[in-house]
N, C-alpha and C positions, 0 to 999 in steps of 0.2 A: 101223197104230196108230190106234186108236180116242179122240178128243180129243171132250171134253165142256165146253162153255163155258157159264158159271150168270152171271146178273143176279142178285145177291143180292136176296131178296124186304125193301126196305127201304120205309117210306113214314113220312113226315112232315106234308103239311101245304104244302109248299111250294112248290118248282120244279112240282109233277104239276098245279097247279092250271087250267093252260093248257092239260096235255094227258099225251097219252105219248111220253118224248123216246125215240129210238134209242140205244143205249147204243154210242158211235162205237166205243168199242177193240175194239168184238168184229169191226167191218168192217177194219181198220186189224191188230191182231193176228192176228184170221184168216186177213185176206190175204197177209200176211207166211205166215205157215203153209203154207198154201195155192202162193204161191208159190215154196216150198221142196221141194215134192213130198209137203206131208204135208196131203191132199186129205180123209181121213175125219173131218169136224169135223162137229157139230152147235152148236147153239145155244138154250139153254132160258133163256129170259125170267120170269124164278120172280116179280118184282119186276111188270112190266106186267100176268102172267095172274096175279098176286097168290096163288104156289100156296103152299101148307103145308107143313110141313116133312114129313109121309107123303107127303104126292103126290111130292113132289120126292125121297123115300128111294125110292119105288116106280121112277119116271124114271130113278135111277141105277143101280138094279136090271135094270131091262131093260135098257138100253141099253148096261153092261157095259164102260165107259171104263176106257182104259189110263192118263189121265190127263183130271184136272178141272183147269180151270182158273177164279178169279173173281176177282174186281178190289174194292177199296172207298176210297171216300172217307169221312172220320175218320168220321162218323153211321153211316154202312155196315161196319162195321168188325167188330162184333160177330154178324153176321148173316153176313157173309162166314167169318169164323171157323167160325160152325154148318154154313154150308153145307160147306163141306169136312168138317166133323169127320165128318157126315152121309155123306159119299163113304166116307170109312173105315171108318166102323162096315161097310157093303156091301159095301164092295170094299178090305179091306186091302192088297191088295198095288196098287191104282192109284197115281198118283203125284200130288199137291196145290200146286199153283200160286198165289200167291198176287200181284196186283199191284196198281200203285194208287197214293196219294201219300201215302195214311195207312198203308201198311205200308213204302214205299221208306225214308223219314223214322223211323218208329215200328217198326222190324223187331223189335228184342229184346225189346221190351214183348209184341207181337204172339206172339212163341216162347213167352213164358214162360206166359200164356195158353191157346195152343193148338199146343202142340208136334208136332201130328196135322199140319201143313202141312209141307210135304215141301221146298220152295221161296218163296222170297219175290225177284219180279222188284223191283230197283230200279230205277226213272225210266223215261227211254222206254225201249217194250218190246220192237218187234218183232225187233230184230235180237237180243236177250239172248234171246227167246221161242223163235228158231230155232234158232241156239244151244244152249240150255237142252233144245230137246225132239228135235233131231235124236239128241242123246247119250242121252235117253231112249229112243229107237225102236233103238237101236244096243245099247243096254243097257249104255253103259257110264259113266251119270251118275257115279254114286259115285265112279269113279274119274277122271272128264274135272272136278267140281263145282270143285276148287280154281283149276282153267285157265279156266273159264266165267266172265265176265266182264260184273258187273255185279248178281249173283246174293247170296240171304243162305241161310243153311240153318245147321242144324244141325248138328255133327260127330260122330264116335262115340267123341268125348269126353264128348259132350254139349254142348259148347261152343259159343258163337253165331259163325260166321264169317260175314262179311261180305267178298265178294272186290272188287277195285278195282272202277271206276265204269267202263264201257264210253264213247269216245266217244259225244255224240251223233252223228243223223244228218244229216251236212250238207248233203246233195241231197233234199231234202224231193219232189221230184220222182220221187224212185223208189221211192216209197210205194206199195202195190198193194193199195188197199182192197178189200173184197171183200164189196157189200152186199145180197147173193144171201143172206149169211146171217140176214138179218133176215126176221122175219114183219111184212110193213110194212102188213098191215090194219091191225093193231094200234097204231100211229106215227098219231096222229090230232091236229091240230093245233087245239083247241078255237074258238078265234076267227073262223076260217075254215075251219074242216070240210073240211079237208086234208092231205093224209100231210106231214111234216115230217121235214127230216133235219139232221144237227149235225156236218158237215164239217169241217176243218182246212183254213186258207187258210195257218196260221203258226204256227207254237211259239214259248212264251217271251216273254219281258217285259223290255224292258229299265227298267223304271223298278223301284223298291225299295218298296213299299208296304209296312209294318213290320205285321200284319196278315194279309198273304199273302204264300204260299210258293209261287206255281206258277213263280216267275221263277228260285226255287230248283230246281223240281223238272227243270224244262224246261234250266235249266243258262245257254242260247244265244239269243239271236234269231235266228229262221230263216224264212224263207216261200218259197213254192211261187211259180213262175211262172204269172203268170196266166192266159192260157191253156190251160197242162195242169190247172190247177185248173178251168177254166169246162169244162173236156171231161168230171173227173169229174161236176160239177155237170150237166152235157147228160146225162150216163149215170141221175144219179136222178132227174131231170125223164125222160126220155124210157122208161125199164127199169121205173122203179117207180112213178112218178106222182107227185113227190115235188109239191107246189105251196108250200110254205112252206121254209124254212132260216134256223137261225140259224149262225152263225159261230161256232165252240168257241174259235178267239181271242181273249186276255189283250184285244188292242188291235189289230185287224185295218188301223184306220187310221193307224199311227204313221207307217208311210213314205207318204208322199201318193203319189207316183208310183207305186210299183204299186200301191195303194187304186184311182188313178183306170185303170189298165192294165185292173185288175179290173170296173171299173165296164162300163169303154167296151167290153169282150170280152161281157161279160152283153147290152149295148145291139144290138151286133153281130149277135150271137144270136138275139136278139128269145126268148127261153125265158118259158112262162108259168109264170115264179114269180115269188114278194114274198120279202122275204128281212128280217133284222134283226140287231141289231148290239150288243155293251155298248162303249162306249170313254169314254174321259176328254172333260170339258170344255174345256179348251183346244185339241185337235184340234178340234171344230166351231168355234170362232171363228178356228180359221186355215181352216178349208174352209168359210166360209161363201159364198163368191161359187160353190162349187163344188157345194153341197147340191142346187141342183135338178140336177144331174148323177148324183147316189149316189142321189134320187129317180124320175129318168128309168129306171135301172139297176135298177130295182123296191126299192130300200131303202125300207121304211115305216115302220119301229120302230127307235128308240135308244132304249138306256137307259142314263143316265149313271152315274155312280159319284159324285154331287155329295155323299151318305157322310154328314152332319153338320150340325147349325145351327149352330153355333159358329163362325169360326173356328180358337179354340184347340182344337177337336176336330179339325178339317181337319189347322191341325199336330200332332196326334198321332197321327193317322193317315201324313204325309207326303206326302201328296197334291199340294199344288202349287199348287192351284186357291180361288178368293175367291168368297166367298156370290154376290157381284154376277156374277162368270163364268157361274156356274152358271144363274141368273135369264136371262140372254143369251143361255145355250146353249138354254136351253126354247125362247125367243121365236124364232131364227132355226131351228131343225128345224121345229117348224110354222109358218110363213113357206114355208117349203119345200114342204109339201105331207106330212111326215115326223111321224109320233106320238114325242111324245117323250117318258120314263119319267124318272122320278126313283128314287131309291135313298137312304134315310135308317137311319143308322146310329142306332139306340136301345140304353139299356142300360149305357152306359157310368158308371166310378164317380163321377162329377158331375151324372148326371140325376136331373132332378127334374120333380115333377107340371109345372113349369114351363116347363120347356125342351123337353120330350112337348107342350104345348099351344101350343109356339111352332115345332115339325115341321109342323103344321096349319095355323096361320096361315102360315106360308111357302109352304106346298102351294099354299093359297087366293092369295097373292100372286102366284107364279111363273106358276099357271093350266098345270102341264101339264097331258098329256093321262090319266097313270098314276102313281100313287106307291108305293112298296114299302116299309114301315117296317122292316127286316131287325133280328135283336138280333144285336148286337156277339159275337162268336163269337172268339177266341182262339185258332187253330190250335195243336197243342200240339207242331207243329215251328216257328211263326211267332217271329219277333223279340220281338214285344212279351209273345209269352205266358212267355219265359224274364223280361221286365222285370218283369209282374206278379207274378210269384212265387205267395207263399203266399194273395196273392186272389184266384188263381181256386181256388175250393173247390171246385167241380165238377168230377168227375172222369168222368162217366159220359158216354163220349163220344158214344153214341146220340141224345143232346139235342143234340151238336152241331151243327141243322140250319138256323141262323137264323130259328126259328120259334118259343124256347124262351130264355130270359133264363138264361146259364151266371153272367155276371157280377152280382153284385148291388151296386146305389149304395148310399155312403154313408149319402143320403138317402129312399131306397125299398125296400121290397122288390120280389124279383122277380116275386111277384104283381100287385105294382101297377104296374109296367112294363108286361109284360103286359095288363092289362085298358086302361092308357090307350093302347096301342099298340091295341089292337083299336075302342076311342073312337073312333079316327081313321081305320081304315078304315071303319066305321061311315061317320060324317060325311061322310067324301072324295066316296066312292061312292055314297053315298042322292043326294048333289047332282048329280053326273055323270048318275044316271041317269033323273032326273027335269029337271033346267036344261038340261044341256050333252048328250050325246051323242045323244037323238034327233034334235035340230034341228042337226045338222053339216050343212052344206052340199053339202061334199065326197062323194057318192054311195060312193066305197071305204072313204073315213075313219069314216060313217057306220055304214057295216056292219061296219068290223072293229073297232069303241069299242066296238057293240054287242055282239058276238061275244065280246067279253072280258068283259063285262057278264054275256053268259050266261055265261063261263065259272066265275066269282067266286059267281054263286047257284046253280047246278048243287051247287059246292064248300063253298059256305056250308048248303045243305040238307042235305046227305050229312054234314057237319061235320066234311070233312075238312081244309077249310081252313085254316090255323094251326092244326091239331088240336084243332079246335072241343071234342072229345066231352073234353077235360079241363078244362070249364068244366061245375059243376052248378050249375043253379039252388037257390037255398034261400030264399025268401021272395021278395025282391024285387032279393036280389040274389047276385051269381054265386061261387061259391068254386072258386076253381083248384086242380087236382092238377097238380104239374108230372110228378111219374113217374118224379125220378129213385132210381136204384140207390141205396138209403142208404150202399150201402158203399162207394160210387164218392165220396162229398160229404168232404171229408176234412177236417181243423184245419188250422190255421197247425200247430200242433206235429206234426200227422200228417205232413204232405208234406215239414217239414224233415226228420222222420227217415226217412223215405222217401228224400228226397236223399239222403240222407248212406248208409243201407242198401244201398239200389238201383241205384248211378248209373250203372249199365247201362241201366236201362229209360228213360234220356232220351234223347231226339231224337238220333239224327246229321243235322244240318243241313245238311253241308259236302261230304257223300259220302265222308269220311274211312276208312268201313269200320274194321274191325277192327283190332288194334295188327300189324305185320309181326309180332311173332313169335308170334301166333295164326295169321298167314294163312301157310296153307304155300309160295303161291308169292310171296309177300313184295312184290308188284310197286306201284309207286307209281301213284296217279292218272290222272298225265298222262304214264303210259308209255302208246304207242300199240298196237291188237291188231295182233299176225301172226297169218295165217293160220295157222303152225303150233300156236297156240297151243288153236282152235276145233277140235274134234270132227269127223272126217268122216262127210259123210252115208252112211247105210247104207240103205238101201231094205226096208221088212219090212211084209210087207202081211198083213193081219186082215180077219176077216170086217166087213163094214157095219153100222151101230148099227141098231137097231130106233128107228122114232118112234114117238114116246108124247107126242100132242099132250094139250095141258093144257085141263083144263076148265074 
């Protein structure tokens, strides 16, 4: 059987500004694959070699897949929908895969949309992935889909089922990534002009940020033993030349013990790489006496989640953490020898030109080393986006990318959010790179301040940064196109009747699935899988894909 894995071709402005991340579920789902005896994968990067929607019809043309498979988070969502539809139009009878946390969460919206998707993986994938595609190579999906667990599809009712939630995985340990499948020229880590990889030390979150869902998505807290994890990590430093990595965990430091396991295995090793990290503020003030340890262990970049100037923002967010924490966490990571980022939540319905000019002055107070002015983005499976209701007008989810004002203040428009949010990288960064980062001391810290320096003008020239090119000039000053869908921007009176019409197409949060007497095999949640229930493997072998590298 012939498997075809797509990066949907998505770009914003954002996260890319650093570089090109590896897209982990294709190492992670592959290897699952892989491991299972279904060895004929390829992997197309539409998103990194930034290909077209003909190049990429052409790609699936040749290559003649029994099944596509592609993933999306909420901004990626609509691009992942083309990309499949695209598989069908070529190859009607292949079979369409869909995973992710904006379709696990968002599935029946997703159906109604783009019915051409033949599958939608809910939450973690690999083991539903095996599952899901051994009964494909077998041929007898259709009939194994309602026993397949964790899965959403269509019926030939037409009807949306959604079958139970498959446990997670509990032994994170016998995960069999498999990163042979990446083109890691491409994986370039801008700061330091080095391949970069985005591994899993641990799934899930146990804290509740109302804001985000990965704590939802992930279900569990779970982490890997550290030394099988520092052995993948030897495998990408030593196999692919990996020299940077950041952590894909929520909070990699929440249990200090294995954090510092992890640390003192990396020290062990002596591996030449630098690594980095997002976690909360209150973790560095309880590991402070330990910082130059996670330093020694190549740690050089945190980036906090300090989220807010306010207080009363922090608690709307849930967060946990006081302005002054936050100030303390900067001062003891550089102390350390450790760059440390800040994360500022804009956009929210209380801001004002005011409280945008007072993210700046706190920038300039705290003196880190990086700040991120991110806009307030509302998951449309999150807690608080059911609390806002009919204000979030925004419907169009491709702006979902923290680089684009979905919510608009009371007191501003999104425009002007927007332009004073760019004021302040302006501001931050003209001073950084003219006061502070040539004259660092520190010979590493020097070249990797600068390194992101180039990274941010490379990206501010190109205008891809914050999606510069929706800023025109007109006289002396700039007029914003935001871009969105108009038909996506909805009333207060459109989305109540939309509730009320629709209430299929909202979120399942909860993994609830479909009602028992939609699902044929009726099984609750927290029933556990038997084997008897899973598809046996069948072994059916097909000719090799053709590669069709991208230009």
């Amino acid at each position: 059987m012939r498997i075809l894995m797509i990066q949907p071709n998505y770009h914003c402005g954002g996260a890319e500004i650093a570089g090109n991340w590896p897209p982990g579920w294709v190492a992670y789902i592959g290897g699952a694959l892989k491991h299972a005896g279904m060895t004929n994968i390829r992997f197309i990067d539409a998103m990194t070699y930034d290909i077209p929607d003909d190049k990429l019809r052409e790609i699936i043309r040749v290559n003649q897949p029994d099944v596509v498979l592609a993933t999306a988070i909420t901004p990626q969502i609509y691009k992942a929908q083309t990309t499949l539809q695209i598989a069908k139009e070529v190859l009607p009878d292949c079979v369409t895969v869909l995973g992710g946390i904006h379709p696990t969460f968002m599935y029946t919206q997703v159906f109604s949309e783009a019915p051409w998707i033949d599958y939608i993986v809910r939450g973690e994938g690999e083991e539903i992935a095996v599952a899901l595609l051994q009964s494909i190579e077998a041929g007898t999906h259709r009939q194994d889909r309602k026993r397949i667990w964790g899965i959403a599809y269509i019926d030939d009712d037409g009807q949306v089922v959604a079958t139970p939630a498959r446990p997670v995985i509990e032994d994170l340990d016998t995960l069999t990534p498999d990163w042979s499948l990446l083109d890691w020229d491409k994986y370039i880590y801008t700061p330091l002009n080095c391949r970069v990889a985005v591994p899993n030390f641990a799934r899930g979150c146990p804290f509740t940020c109302r804001f985000c869902s990965q704590w939802k998505f992930w279900r569990k807290y779970r982490h890997r033993d550290p030394k099988k994890f520092v052995d993948e990590i030897e495998t990408l430093v030593r196999d692919y030349n990996v020299g940077f990595m950041i952590l894909a965990d929520e909070e990699p430091t929440i249990f200090q013990k294995k954090f510092v396991a992890l640390c003192e295995e990396l020290i062990k090793r002596d591996l030449p790489l630098h690594w980095g990290i997002n976690t909360r503020v209150t973790d560095i003030m309880r590991d402070r006496d330990l910082l130059p340890l996670y330093r020694k262990a190549g740690l050089v970049h945190v980036s906090l989640g300090t989220e807010a100037v306010s207080q009363l923002n922090l608690d709307t967010f849930r967060k946990q953490t006081t302005v002054e924490q936050n100030k303390l966490a900067v001062k003891l990571l550089q102390q350390a020898g450790i760059v440390a980022e800040v994360q500022f939540i804009m956009g929210l319905e209380n801001e004002t030109p005011e409280t945008i000019e007072e993210t700046y002055k706190l920038a300039q107070d705290w003196k880190p080393d990086m700040a991120n002015w991110n806009m307030y983005t509302p998951w449309p499976f999150a807690e608080l986006f059911e609390e806002l209701g009919d204000r979030v007008e925004v419907r169009d989810y491709s702006k979902y990318n923290f680089v684009t004002p979905i919510m608009k203040p009371e007191a501003m428009t999104r425009e002007q959010v927007l332009k004073g949010v760019l004021k302040n990288y302006a501001r931050f960064y003209m001073r950084k790179s003219f006061l502070e980062y040539p004259w660092i001391k520190d010979k590493f810290r020097r070249r990797y301040m600068l390194g992101c320096l180039k990274a941010f003008a490379k990206t501010t020239a190109s205008k891809k940064f914050y999606d510069l090119e929706r800023l025109k000039m007109k006289g002396m000053s700039a007029e914003v196109d935001l871009g969105f869908d108009a038909s996506k921007v909805l009333t207060a009176d459109e989305i109540a009747q939309l509730k009320r019409d629709r209430p299929e197409l909202s979120a399942d949060m909860n993994f609830k699935g479909t009602p028992v007497k939609v699902v044929a095999c009726g099984a609750p949640d927290d029933l556990q899988v038997s084997e008897s229930d899973l598809p046996v493997k069948v072994a059916v072998s097909k000719p090799k894909m053709t590669a069709v590298q991208p230009d």
